[in-house]
C-alpha positions in Angstrom: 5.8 -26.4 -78.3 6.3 -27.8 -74.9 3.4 -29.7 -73.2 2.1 -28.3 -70.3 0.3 -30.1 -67.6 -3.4 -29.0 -66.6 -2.7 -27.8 -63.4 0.1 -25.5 -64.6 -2.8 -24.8 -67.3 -5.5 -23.8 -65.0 -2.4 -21.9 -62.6 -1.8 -19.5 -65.8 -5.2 -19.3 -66.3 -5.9 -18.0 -62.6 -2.9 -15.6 -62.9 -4.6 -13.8 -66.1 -7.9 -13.7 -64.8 -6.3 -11.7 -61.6 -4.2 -9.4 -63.7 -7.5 -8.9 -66.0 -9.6 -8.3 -62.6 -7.0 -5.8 -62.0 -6.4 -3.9 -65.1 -7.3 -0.2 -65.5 -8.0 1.0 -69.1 -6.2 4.7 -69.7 -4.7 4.6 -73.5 -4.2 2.5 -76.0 -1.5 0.4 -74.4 -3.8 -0.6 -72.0 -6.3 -1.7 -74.3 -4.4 -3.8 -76.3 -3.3 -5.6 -72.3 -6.7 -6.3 -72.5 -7.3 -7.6 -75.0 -4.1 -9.9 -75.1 -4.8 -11.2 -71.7 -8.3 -11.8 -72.7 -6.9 -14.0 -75.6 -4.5 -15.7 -73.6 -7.4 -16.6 -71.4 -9.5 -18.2 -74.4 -6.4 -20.2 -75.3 -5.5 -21.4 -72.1 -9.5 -22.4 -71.8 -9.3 -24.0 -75.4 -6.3 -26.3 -73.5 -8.2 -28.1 -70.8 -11.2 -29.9 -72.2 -14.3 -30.1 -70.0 -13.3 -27.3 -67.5 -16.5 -25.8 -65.7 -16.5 -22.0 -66.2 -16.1 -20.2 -63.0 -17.9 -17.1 -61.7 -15.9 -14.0 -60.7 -17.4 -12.3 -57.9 -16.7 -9.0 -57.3 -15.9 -7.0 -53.5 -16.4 -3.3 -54.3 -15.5 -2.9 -50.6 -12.0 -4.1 -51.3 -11.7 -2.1 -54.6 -12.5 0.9 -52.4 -10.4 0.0 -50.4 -7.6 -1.1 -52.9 -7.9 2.2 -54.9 -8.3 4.7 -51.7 -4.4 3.2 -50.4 
């Protein structure tokens, strides 16, 4: 497998957290997004030794806003 640098690392890991922020369980399918993503995150984690876990914060205001259009 090709090496990948730790800033492409913690890039990938940014762009799954996002998709995982935004992901809507409805079925099955959706579930097992989730739960992929969720692994891809623990193995792009496992990849970059000593990396300081980050707090999501949420903004209901902008998921109102998100979901009303």
């Amino acid at each position: 497998m090709a090496s990948l640098t730790k800033r492409s690392v913690e890039t990938l890991i940014d762009l799954v957290e996002i998709k995982l922020s935004c992901i809507q369980v409805f079925d099955r399918d959706d579930a097992k997004e989730l739960a992929a993503l969720e692994q891809a995150r623990r193995e792009l984690v496992a990849r970059v030794p000593n990396r300081r876990a980050a707090t999501v914060v949420p903004f209901p205001e902008a998921e109102a806003q998100r979901v009303a259009g």
